[in-house]
One Martini backbone bead per residue (centre of mass of N, CA, C, O) as a GRO file, in nm:
protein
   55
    1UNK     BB    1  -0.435   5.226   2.347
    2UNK     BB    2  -0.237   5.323   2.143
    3UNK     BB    3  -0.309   5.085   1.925
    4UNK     BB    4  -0.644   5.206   1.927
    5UNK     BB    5  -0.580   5.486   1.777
    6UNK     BB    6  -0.405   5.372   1.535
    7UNK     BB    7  -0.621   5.213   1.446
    8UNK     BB    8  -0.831   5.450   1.384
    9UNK     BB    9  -0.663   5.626   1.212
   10UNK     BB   10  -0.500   5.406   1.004
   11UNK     BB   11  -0.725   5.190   0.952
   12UNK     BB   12  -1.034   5.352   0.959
   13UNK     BB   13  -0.994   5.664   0.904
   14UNK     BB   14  -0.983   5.863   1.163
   15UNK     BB   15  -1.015   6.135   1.328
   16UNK     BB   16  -0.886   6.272   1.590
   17UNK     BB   17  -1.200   6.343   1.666
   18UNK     BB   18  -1.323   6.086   1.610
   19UNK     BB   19  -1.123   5.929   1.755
   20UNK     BB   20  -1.276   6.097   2.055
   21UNK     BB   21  -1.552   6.021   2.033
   22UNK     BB   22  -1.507   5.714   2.025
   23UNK     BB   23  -1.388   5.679   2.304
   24UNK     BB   24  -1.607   5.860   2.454
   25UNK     BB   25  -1.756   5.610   2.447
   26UNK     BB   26  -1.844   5.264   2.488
   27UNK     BB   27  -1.596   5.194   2.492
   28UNK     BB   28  -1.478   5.343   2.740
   29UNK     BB   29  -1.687   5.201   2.920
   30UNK     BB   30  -1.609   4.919   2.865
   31UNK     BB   31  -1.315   4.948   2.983
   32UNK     BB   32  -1.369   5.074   3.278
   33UNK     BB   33  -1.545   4.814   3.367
   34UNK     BB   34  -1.262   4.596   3.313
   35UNK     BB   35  -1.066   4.750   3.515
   36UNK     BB   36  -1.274   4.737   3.771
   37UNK     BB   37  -1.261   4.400   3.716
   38UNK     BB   38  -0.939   4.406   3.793
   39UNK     BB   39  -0.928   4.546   4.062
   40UNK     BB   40  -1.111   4.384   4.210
   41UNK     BB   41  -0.936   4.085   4.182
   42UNK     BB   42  -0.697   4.225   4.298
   43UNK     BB   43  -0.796   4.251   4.585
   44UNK     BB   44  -0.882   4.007   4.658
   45UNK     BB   45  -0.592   3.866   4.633
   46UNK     BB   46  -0.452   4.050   4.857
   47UNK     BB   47  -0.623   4.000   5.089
   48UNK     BB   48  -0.543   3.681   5.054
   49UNK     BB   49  -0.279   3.707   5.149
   50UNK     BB   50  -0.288   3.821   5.388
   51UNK     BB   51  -0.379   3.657   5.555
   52UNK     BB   52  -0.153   3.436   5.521
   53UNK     BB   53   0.029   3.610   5.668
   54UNK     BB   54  -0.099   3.665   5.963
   55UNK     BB   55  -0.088   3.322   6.036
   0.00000   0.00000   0.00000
């Protein structure tokens, strides 16, 4: 994410503000929904372990 923000401000040249603006549109939630399905997959990973040792 910090090397996301320092590439719009130091290679894109947006402003702080700019900066901000981009980062709360289309990309955080494309960003928020793929955090998601690893989150989502994070846990069916740890249900699935939890099974093999309940047996």
């Amino acid at each position: 994410m910090i090397r996301h923000i320092r590439a719009l401000l130091y290679e894109q040249g947006f402003t702080i503000g700019g900066a901000r603006l981009r980062l709360s549109g289309d990309e955080a939630r494309e960003e928020t929904t793929q955090y998601r399905q690893l989150i989502r997959q994070t846990i069916a990973e740890l249900e699935d372990v939890l099974q093999v040792l309940r047996k």
